[in-house]
C-alpha positions in Angstrom: -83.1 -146.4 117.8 -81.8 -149.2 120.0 -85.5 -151.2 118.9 -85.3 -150.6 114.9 -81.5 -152.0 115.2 -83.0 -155.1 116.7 -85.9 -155.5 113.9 -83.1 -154.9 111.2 -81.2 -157.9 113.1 -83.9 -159.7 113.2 -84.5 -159.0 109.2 -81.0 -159.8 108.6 -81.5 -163.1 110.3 -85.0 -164.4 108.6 -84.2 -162.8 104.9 -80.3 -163.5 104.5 -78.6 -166.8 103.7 -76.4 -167.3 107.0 -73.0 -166.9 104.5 -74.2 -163.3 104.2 -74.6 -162.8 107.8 -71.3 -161.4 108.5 -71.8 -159.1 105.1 -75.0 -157.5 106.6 -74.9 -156.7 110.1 -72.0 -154.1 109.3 -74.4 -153.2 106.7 -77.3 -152.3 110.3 -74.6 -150.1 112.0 -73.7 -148.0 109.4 -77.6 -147.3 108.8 -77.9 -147.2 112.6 -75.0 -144.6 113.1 -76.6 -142.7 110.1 -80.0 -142.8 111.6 -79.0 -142.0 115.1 -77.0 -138.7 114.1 -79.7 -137.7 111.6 -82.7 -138.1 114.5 -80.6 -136.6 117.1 -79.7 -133.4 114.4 -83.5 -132.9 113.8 -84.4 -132.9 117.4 -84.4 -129.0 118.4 -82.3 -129.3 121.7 -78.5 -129.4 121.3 -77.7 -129.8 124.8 -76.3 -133.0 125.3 -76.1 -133.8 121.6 -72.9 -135.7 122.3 -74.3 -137.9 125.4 -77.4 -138.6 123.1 -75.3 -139.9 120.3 -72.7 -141.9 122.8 -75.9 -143.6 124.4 -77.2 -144.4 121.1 -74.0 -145.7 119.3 -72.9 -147.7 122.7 -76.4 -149.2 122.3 -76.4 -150.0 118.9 -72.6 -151.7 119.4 -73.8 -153.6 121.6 -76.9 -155.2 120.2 -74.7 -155.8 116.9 -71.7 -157.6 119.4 -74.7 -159.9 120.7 -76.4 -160.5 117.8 -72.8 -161.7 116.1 -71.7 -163.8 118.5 -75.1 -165.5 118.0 -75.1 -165.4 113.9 -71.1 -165.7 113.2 -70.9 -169.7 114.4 -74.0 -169.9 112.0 -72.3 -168.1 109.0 -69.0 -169.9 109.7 -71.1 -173.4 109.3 -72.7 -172.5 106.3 -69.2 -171.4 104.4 -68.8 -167.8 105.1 -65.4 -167.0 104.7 -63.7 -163.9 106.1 
């Protein structure tokens, strides 16, 4: 899970204009979150469905905190506006 958020960062980053950047990385985690429960709900074995999904999200959170820090300053300089 934790390496298809990083391609989708990565997608955001080569096909988005930087003043969309802030627009489309909340854009990955909700498809992440989605993902991530809907893997973890097809998998047969329920025991530790909620460490599973804590790992995952903490993961995904993560990689989106780096991956904004690195794209905001970008989208700021190219006009974004909050």
């Amino acid at each position: 899970m934790w390496a298809l958020t990083i391609l989708a960062v990565i997608a955001v980053g080569v096909l988005v204009q930087p003043s969309g950047y802030l627009v489309f990385l909340p854009v990955v985690l909700g498809l992440a979150l989605v993902l991530a429960f809907a893997l973890q709900l097809i998998e047969p074995v329920r025991t530790g469905l909620v460490n599973r999904l804590a790992a995952t999200f903490g993961g995904v959170l993560l990689i989106l905190l780096v991956s904004t820090a690195v794209m905001a300053p970008l989208a700021f300089a190219s006009g974004a506006a909050l």
